[in-house]
Every structure is written in structure tokens, then in C-alpha cells.
C-alpha positions, 0 to 999 in steps of 0.5 A: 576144395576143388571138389566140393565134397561138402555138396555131397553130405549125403552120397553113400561113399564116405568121400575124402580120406578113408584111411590115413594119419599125419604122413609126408606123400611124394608118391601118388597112386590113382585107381578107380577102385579100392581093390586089393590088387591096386593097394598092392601095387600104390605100396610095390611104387611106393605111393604115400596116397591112393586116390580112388573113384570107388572107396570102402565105405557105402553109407552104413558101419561094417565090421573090418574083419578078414580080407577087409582087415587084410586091406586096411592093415597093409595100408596102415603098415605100408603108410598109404592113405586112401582118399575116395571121391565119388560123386564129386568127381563125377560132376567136377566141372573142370576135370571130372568124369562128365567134363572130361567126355565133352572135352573128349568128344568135343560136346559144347553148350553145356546144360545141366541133366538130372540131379540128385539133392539139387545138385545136377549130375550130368550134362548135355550139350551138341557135338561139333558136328552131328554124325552117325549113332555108329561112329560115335561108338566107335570114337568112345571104344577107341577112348576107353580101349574097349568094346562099348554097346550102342542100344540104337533106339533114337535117330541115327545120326545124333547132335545132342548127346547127354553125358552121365557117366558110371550108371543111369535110370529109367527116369534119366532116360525119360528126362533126356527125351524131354529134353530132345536128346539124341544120345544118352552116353554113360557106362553099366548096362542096364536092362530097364533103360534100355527098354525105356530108351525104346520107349522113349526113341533115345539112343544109349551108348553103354561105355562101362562103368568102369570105362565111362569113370576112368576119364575122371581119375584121369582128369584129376591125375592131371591136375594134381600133377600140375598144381602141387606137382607130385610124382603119381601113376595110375594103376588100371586094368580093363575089367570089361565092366 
């Protein structure tokens, strides 16, 4: 409930439980993707659930056949139930993705930023104290554990920050010039944002898709821990992506 997965009929990611049946759960595995390697590792801990960022299924039916057949049936053998959530927990105000760099980054007076079906996908807000392009880089590679890339076409010291983890487009960059960003903070790099972030006099700040989503498996870790107070681990290996 807390992720308001009914908002999001028409995300490509079949969001909720993937794969799974009527099972008691005292383990729970957290991971941003549905690899193989991680499934391996939630059944090595004997985790009862996987939660994913990144599930199986992206908008249409195909056939489960191979290596694919390979993953479904060591989670149906091994009774581990996959759950996927993927822009629900981008934009949980609480604990998800966006929330948790402003919490991380100290970034306040929230406003929305872009959106998809008139549901607001990113924020922007003002750090603490304005600071230069460069540090901020810095506090955003120590975050994630690794080497984040600053494309600095805006001010060099920056205030307003906006916040849109995973990926952006073009159009986001334009919106956030709008808006007086200094700053635009998310994760894959991107060659048409960033020319139009030249156009446009912003600065990005590409943390990694995977690196910029982490915060909100982690995010969500914690409160399931906390709030039904279950066993978990997270399973994560930096992939520089």
C-alpha cells in the first residue's frame, strides 16, 4: 500500500509479485535487478522473497524458454517469490529513490518535476547551502562508491538541484531550465541530454543508473525491516552502470 502501485497501471514493469504462491517468508532479499546471480544468492540465504527495482516483465508476454525458464524455475523450486517495483518506488515520497538523495543531500522545499500519466516523477528542491558543481560530485561518488560524471554547463556553484533518478530526457532537461535549475541529478548518461543541457545552461550530474536507484531499495529495506520486522539482506555488486 505504501507504494501506491495502482497509480502506475501503465508502467511497462509489471510492478507487485512476479513470481510467487501462498508461502510463509522470514527472509527478505533486496537487489535492484532480477539477475540471475542475485536469485542465486536470495536462495544460497534462504530468503523466501526477492524485491527487485528491476523485475522480469516490460510491457508485453514473452516466451519463458532457456535461460529465462532457467531463472523462474530455481525460484519456484527453491519457494522464492519475486516482487518488482519500479516506478512506484522511484517516486515514494517517504523512502523511495528521489526521496532518499534529498534526504541524503540535505535538499528541502520540495516541488514536483516532470511527469509521466499526471503523476509527477522528480523533485526539485535547494540544498542547504549553495556550493560548488564540483563538491557536490564528490558527495554523490562517495554516496554510491563510485565514479559519478559532472557535464558542467550551468553555474558553477549551484542551489537548486532537481532529482530524477534512473534516467532522463531531453525534454526533462528543457523542463528544469524552466524552472531555474542549476543542477539536474540522476543516473545513464545520456548523449542528447547532455547537449541539451549545453543548450539549455544546466548542469548534469550522471550518478549511474544503477548507482542513482540503489538509495531506494535501500530506502525501502529499511522500512521493511522496521515495520514487520523480518530478517533481510541486500545483494549488490557495483556494475559502473
Amino acid at each position: 500500500a505504501r507504494l501506491n502501485l495502482q497509480n502506475f497501471s501503465a508502467d511497462r514493469s509489471l510492478n507487485g509479485l512476479q513470481i510467487g504462491g501462498n508461502w510463509e517468508v522470514r527472509k527478505v532479499a533486496f537487489a535492484l535487478d532480477a539477475r540471475i546471480s542475485a536469485i542465486q544468492e536470495a536462495i544460497k540465504e534462504g530468503c523466501g522473497l526477492l524485491v527487485v527495482h528491476h523485475g522480469l516483465f516490460w510491457g508485453k508476454p514473452f516466451p519463458i524458454t532457456g535461460p529465462m525458464f532457467d531463472l523462474v524455475e530455481a525460484c519456484a523450486a527453491n519457494r522464492l517469490a519475486l516482487y518488482a517495483a519500479h516506478l512506484p518506488l522511484d517516486v515514494q515520497d517517504d523512502f523511495g529513490v528521489n526521496a532518499e538523495w534529498c534526504k541524503r543531500l540535505e535538499i528541502h522545499t520540495l516541488v514536483p518535476f516532470t511527469e509521466i500519466w499526471g503523476t509527477p516523477i522528480g523533485v526539485v528542491g535547494y540544498l542547504k547551502e549553495a556550493t560548488e558543481a564540483t563538491n557536490l560530485a564528490r558527495l554523490v561518488a562517495d554516496s554510491t562508491q563510485q565514479p559519478v560524471l559532472l557535464r558542467p554547463h550551468g553555474p558553477k556553484r549551484v542551489h537548486k538541484i532537481a532529482v530524477l533518478g534512473g534516467s532522463i530526457g531531453p525534454g526533462d532537461v528543457q523542463e528544469a531550465a524552466a524552472m531555474d535549475v542549476d543542477l539536474v541529478l540522476t543516473g545513464e548518461q545520456s548523449l542528447p541530454v547532455d547537449i541539451e543541457a549545453e543548450l539549455s545552461r544546466v548542469n548534469v550530474l550522471f550518478a549511474g543508473h544503477t548507482a542513482s536507484e540503489l538509495p531506494g531499495i535501500e530506502g525501502l529495506r529499511a522500512v521493511v525491516a522496521k515495520e514487520l520486522k523480518l530478517d533481510s539482506i541486500l545483494i549488490h555488486r557495483p556494475s559502473g552502470l
